[in-house]
MARMIVO-944950 format. One record per residue (C-alpha): residue number from 1; x, y, z. Coordinates in steps of 0.5 Angstrom, whole numbers, plus 2048, in hexadecimal, padded with zeros to 3 digits. Each point is the difference from the previous one (the first is absolute). Layout:
N
<seq:NUM; c1:X; c2:Y; c3:Z> .
...
This chain:
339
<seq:1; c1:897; c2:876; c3:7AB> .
<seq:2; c1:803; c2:808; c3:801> .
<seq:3; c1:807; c2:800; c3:801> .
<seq:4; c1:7FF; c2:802; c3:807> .
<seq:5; c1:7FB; c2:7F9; c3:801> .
<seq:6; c1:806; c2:7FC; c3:7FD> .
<seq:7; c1:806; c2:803; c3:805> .
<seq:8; c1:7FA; c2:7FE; c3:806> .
<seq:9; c1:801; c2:7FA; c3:7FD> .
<seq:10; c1:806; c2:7FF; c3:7FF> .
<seq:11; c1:802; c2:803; c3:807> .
<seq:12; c1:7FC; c2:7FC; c3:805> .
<seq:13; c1:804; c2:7FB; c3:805> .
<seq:14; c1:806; c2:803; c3:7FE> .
<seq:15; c1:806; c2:803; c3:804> .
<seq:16; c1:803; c2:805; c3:7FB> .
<seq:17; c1:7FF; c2:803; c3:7F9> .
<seq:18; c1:806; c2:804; c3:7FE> .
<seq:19; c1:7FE; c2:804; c3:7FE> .
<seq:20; c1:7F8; c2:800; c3:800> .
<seq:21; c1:7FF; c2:807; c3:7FD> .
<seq:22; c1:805; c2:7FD; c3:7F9> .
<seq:23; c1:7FC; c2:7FA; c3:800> .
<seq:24; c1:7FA; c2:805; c3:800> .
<seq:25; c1:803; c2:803; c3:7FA> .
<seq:26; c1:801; c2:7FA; c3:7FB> .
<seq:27; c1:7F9; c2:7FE; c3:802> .
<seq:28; c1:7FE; c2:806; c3:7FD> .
<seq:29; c1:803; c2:800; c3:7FA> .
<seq:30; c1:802; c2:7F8; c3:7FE> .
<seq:31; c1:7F9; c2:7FB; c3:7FF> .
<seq:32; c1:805; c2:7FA; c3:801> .
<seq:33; c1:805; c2:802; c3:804> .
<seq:34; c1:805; c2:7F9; c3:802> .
<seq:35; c1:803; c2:7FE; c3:806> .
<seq:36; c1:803; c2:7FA; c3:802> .
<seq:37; c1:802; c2:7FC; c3:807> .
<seq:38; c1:807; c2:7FB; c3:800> .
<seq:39; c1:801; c2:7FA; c3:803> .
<seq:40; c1:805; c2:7FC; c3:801> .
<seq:41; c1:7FF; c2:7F9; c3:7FF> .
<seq:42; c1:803; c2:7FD; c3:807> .
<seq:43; c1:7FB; c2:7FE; c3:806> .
<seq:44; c1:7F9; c2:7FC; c3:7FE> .
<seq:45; c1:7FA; c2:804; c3:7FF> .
<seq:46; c1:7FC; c2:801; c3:806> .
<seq:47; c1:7FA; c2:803; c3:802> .
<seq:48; c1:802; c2:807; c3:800> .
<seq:49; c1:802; c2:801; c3:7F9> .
<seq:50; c1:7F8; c2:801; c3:800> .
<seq:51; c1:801; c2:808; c3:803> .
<seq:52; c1:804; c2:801; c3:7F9> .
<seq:53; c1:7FC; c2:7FB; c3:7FC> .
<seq:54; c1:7FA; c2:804; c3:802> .
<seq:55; c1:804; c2:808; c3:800> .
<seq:56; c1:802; c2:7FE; c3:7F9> .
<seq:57; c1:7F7; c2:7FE; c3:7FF> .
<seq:58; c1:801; c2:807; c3:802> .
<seq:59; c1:804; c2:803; c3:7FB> .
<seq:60; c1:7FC; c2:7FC; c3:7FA> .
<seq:61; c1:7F9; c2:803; c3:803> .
<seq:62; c1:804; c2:807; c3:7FF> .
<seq:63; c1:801; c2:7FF; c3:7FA> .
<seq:64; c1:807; c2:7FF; c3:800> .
<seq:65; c1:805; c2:7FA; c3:7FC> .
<seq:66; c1:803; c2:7FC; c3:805> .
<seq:67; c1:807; c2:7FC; c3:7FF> .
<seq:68; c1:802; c2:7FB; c3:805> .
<seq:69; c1:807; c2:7FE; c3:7FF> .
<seq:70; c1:802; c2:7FA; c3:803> .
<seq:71; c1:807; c2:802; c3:801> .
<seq:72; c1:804; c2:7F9; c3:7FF> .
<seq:73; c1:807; c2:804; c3:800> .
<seq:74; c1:7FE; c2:803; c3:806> .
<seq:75; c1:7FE; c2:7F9; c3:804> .
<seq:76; c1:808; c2:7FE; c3:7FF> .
<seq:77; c1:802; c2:806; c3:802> .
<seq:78; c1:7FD; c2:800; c3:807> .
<seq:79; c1:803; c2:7F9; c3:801> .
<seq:80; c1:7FB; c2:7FB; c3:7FB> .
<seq:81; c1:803; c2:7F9; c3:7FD> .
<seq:82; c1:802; c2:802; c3:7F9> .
<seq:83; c1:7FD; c2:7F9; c3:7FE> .
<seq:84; c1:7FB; c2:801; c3:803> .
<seq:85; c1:7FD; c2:807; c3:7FD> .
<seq:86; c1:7FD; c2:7FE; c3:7F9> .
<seq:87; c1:7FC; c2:7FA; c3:805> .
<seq:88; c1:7FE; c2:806; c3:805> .
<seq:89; c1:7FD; c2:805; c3:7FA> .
<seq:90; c1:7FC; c2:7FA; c3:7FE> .
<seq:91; c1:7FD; c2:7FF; c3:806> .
<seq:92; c1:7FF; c2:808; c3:801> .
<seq:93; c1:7FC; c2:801; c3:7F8> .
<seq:94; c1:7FC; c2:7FB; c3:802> .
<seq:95; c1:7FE; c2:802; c3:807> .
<seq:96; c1:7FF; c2:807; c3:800> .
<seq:97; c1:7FA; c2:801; c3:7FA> .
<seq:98; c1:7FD; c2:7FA; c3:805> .
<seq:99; c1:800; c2:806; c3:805> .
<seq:100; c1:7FD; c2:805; c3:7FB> .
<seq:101; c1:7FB; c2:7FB; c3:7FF> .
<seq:102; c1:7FD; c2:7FF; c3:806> .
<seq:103; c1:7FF; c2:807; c3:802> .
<seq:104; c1:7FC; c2:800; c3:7F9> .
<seq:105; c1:805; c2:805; c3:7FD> .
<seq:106; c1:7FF; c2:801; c3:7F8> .
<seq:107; c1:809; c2:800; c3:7FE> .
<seq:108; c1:7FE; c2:801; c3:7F8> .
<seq:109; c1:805; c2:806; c3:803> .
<seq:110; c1:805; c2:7FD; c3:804> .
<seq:111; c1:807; c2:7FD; c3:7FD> .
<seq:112; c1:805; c2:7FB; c3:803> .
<seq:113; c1:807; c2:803; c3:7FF> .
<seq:114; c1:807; c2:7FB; c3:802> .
<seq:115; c1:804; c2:804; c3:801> .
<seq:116; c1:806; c2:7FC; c3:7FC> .
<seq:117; c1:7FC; c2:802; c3:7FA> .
<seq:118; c1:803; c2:807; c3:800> .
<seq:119; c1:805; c2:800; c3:805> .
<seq:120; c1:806; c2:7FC; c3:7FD> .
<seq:121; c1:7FF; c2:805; c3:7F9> .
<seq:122; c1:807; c2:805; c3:7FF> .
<seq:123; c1:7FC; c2:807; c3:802> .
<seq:124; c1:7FD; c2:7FD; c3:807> .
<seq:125; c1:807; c2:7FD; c3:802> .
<seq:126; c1:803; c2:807; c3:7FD> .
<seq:127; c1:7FC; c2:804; c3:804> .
<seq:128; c1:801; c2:7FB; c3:807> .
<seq:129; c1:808; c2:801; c3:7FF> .
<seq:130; c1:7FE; c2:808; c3:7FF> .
<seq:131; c1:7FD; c2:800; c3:806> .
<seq:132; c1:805; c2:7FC; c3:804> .
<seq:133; c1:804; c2:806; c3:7FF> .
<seq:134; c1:7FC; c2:806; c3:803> .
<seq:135; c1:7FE; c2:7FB; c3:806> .
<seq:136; c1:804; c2:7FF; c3:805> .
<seq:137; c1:800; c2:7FA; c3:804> .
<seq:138; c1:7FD; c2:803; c3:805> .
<seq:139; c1:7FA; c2:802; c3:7FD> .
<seq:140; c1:7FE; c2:7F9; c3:7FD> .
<seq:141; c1:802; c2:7FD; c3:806> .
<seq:142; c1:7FB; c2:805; c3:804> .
<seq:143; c1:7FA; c2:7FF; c3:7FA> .
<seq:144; c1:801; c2:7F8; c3:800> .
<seq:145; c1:800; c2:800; c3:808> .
<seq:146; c1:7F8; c2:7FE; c3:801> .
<seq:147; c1:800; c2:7FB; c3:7FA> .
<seq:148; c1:806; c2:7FD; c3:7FE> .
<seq:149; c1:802; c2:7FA; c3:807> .
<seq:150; c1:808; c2:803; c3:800> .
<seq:151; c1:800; c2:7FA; c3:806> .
<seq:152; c1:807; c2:801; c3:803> .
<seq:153; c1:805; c2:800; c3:7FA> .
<seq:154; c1:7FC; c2:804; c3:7FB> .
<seq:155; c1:801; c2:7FF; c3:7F8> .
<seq:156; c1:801; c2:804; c3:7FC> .
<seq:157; c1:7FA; c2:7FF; c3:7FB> .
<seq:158; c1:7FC; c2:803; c3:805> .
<seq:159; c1:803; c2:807; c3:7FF> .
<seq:160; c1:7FE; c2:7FF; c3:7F9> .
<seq:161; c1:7F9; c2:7FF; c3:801> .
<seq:162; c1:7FD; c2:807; c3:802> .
<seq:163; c1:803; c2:802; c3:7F9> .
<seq:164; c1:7FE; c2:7FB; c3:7FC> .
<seq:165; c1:7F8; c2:802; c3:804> .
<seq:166; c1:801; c2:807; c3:7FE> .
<seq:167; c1:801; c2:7FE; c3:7F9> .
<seq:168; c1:7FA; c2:7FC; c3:7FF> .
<seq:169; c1:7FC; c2:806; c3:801> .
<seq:170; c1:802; c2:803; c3:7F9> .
<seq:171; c1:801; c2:7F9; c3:7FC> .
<seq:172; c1:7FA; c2:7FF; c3:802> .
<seq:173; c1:7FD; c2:806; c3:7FD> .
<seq:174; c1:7FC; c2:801; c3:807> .
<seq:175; c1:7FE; c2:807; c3:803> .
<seq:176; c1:7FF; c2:7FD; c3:807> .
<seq:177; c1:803; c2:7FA; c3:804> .
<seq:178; c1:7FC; c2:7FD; c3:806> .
<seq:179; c1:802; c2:7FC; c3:805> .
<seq:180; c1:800; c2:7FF; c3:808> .
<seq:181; c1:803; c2:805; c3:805> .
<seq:182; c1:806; c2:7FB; c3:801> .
<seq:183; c1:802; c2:803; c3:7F9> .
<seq:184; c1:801; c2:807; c3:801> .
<seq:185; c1:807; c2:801; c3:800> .
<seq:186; c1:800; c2:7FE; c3:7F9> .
<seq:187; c1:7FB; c2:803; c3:7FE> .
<seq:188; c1:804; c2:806; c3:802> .
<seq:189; c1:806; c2:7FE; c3:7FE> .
<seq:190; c1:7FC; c2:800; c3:7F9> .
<seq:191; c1:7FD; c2:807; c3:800> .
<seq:192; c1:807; c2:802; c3:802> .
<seq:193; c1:804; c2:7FD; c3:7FB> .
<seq:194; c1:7FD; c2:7FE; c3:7FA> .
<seq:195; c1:800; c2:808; c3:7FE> .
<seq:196; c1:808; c2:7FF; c3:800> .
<seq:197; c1:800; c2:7FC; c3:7FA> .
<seq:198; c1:7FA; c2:805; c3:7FC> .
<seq:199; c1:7FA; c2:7FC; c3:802> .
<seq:200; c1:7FA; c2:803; c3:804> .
<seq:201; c1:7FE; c2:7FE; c3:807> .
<seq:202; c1:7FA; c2:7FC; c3:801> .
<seq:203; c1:7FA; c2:800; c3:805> .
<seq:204; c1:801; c2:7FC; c3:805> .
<seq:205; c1:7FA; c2:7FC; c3:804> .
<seq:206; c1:801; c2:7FC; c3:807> .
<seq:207; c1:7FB; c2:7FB; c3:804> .
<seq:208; c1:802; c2:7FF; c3:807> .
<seq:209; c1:803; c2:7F9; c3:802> .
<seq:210; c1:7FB; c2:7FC; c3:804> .
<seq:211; c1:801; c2:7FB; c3:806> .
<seq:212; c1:800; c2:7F8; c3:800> .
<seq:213; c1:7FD; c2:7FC; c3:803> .
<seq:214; c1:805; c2:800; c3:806> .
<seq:215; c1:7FF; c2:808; c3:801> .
<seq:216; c1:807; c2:801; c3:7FC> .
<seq:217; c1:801; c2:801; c3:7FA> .
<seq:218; c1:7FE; c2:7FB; c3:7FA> .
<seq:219; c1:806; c2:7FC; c3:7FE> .
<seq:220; c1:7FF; c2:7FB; c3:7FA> .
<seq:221; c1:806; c2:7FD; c3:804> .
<seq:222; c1:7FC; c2:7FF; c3:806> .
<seq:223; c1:7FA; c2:7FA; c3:7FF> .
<seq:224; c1:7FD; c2:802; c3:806> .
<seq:225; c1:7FF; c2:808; c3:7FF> .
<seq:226; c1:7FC; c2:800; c3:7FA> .
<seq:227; c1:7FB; c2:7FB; c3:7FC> .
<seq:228; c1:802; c2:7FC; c3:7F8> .
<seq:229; c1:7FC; c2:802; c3:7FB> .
<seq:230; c1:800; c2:7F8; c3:800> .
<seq:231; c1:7FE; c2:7FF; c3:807> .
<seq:232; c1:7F9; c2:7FC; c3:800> .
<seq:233; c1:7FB; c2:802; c3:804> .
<seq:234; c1:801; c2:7FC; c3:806> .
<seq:235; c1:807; c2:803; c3:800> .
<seq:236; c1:7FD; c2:807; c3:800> .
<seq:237; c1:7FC; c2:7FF; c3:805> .
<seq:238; c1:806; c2:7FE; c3:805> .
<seq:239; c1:804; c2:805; c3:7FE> .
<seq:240; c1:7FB; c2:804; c3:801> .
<seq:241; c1:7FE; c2:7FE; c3:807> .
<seq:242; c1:808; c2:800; c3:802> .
<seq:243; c1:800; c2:808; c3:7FD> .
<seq:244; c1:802; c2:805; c3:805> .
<seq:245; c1:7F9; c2:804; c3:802> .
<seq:246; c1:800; c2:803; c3:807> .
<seq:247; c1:7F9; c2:803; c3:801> .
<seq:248; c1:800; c2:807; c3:800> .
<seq:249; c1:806; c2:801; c3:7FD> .
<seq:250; c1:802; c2:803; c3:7F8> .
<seq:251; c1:807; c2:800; c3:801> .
<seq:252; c1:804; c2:7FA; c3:7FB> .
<seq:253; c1:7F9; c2:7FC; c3:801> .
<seq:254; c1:802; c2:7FD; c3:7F8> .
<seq:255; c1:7F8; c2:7FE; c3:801> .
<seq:256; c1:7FD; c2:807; c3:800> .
<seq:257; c1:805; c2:803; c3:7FA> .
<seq:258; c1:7FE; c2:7FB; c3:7FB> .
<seq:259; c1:7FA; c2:800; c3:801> .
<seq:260; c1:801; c2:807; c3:800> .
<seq:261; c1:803; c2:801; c3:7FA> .
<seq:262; c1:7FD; c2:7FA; c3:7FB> .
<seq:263; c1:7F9; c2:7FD; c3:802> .
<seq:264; c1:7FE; c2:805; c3:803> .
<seq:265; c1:802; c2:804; c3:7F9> .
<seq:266; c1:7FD; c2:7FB; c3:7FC> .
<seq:267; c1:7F9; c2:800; c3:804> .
<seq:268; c1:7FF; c2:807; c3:800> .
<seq:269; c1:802; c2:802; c3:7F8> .
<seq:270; c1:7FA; c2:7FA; c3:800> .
<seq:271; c1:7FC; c2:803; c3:805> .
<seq:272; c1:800; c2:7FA; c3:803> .
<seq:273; c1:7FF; c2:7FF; c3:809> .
<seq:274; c1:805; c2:7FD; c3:803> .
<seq:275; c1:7FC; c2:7FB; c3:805> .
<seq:276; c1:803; c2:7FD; c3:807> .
<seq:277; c1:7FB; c2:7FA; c3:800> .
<seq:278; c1:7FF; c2:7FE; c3:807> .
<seq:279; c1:7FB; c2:7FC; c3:805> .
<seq:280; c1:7FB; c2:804; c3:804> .
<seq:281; c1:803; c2:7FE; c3:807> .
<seq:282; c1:805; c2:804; c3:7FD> .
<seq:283; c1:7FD; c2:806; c3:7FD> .
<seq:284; c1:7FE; c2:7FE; c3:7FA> .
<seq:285; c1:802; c2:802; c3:7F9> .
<seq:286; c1:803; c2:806; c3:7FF> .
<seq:287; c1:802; c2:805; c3:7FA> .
<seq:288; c1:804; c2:805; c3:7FD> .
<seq:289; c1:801; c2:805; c3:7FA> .
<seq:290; c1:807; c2:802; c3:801> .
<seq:291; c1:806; c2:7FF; c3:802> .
<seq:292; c1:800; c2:805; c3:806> .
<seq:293; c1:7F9; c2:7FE; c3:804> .
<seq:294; c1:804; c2:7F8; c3:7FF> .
<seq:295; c1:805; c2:803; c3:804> .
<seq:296; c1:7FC; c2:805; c3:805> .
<seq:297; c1:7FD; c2:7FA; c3:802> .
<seq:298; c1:806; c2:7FC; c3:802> .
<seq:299; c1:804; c2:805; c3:804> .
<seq:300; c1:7FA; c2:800; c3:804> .
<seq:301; c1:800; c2:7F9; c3:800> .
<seq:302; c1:7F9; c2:7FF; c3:7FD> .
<seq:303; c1:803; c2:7FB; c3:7FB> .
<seq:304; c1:804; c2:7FA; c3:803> .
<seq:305; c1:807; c2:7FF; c3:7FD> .
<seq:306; c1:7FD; c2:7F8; c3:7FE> .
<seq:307; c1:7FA; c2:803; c3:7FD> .
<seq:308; c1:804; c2:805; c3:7FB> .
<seq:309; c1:804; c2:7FA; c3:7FF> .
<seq:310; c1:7FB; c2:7FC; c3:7FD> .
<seq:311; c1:7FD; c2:803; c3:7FD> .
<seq:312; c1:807; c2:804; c3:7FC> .
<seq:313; c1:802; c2:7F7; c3:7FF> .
<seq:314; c1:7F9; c2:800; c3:7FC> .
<seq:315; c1:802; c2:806; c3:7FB> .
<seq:316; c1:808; c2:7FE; c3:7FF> .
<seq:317; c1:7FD; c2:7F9; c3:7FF> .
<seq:318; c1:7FB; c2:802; c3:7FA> .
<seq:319; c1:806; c2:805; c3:7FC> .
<seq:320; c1:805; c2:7FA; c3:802> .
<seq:321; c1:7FA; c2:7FB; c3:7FC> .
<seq:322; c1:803; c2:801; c3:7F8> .
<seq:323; c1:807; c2:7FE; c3:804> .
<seq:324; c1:7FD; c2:7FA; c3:802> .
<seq:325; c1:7FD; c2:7FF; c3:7F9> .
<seq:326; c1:806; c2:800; c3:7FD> .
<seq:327; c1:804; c2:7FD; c3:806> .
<seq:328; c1:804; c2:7FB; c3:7FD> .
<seq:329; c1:803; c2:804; c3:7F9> .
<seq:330; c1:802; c2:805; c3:806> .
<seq:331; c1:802; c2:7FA; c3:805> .
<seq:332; c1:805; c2:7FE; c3:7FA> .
<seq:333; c1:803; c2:806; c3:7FE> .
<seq:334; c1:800; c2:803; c3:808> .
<seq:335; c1:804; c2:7F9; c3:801> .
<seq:336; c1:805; c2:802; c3:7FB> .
<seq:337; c1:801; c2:806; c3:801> .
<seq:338; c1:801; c2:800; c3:808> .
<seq:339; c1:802; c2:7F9; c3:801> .
């Protein structure tokens, strides 16, 4: 691939590249550039991990190396049990590849870091406590706002969160990070602030978060707005029946955005036709290339919301079958971890 066909590939279904014209740049002059996304290992894996699962496949086919840290540190800032943190990390080492796998991702490039295998070593903490003293708690406390749950009496380990992110970019050795939109404010935080301590700034990536099942934001706290990763198919397709999809409307309609953003993605990189299988009282069977003629014809209310939501219940239940071949390791090592 071109430079130019590997930024296409990276760029598409996301919200925000700063900036799009560096990114371009290191394409142009590094053959394996490396890039990570973090998370904090805190709620249950969910559905939507998928749209970084499949952002990250993206960066692997460009041609990049990909770090995933899973941020245990990060987790117990944000509020999770202390006790629980090796059990959590467990269970994400084991889940993520699993997602990979059911896309059909090759990983021989992609690398699980944890985040206390270097964040409790002297320079990281040294560094943490450098930062401490160029921020103030106004900054921290505004690029940890839409991450960190401050609640009504906030710690102060939140404030330490954005530093400690900033820093993954350079002990992780990346010339970008990626991660949802929710993240900006640390991101900018890290462009602005790593420089203060003599390290480069990295080019940073965005996806936009996309709506539950309930129309509002998908909350791995909240059962009904998204769909386990666990969950069998009769359970999906429940939820899916349940799922917030008013005829004609795009707006927060969680159905179309990971239809959008995952199967319909993964059927057009296999130049696979999405296919409303109907009886002919009803019209009969109708296909689809892409992404917009789905939505096209749903605005004009050519695609009933229960036939889209069938159909989106056959193709999530077959990228959830290697979790249901794999249930009971998984039920065991989720029951120890969210117990």
């Amino acid at each position: 691939m071109t430079p130019e066909e590997r930024l296409n590939l990276i760029k598409r279904n996301t919200q925000e590249i700063i900036s799009e014209e560096e990114l371009l740049e290191l394409l142009t002059k590094k053959k394996q550039p490396i890039v990570y996304l973090g998370t904090a290992i805190t709620g249950k894996p969910h559905i939507a991990y998928f749209i970084w699962v499949i952002k990250l496949a993206d960066f692997l086919k460009a041609g990049f190396k990909v770090k995933l840290l899973l941020a245990d540190l990060h987790g117990a800032l944000d509020n999770c049990p202390w006790d629980v943190l090796e059990k959590r990390y467990n269970y994400y080492s084991t889940i993520i590849p699993l997602m990979f796998k059911s896309i059909g991702t090759d990983i021989k490039n992609f690398e699980i870091v944890k985040g206390t295998s270097y964040q409790l070593k002297e320079d990281f903490i040294l560094d943490t406590l450098k930062l401490s003293t160029t921020t103030t708690i106004h900054d921290a406390s505004k690029a940890a706002s839409d991450v960190v749950k401050f609640g009504e009496s906030p710690k102060l380990s939140g404030l330490l969160y954005p530093l400690m992110q900033a820093l993954d970019e350079q002990y992780l050795g990346v010339d970008v990070q990626y991660g949802g939109v929710d993240q900006r404010k640390i991101l900018m935080y890290a462009r602005e602030n790593l420089p203060k301590l003599g390290y480069k700034s990295r080019i940073e990536v965005m996806t936009p978060m996309i709506p539950g099942l309930t129309g509002k934001k998908m909350s791995a706290s909240d059962p009904k707005s998204k769909i386990d990763l666990l969950d069998d198919p009769k359970t999906v397709k429940n939820k899916l029946n349940k799922a917030h999809c008013e005829a004609g409307i795009v707006e927060d309609n969680g159905v179309l955005a990971f239809l959008k953003h995952v199967i319909m993605v993964l059927k057009e990189d296999k130049r696979e036709k999405f296919i409303i299988e109907r009886p002919e009282k009803f019209g009969g069977n109708i296909e689809f290339n892409s992404y917009g003629e789905v939505e096209t014809a749903f605005v004009n209310k050519e695609l009933h919301p229960l036939d889209l939501k069938n159909r989106l219940a056959n193709e999530i239940n077959i990228l959830l079958e290697p979790f249901q071949k794999n249930k009971g390791k998984l039920d065991k090592l989720a029951l120890e971890a969210y117990s």
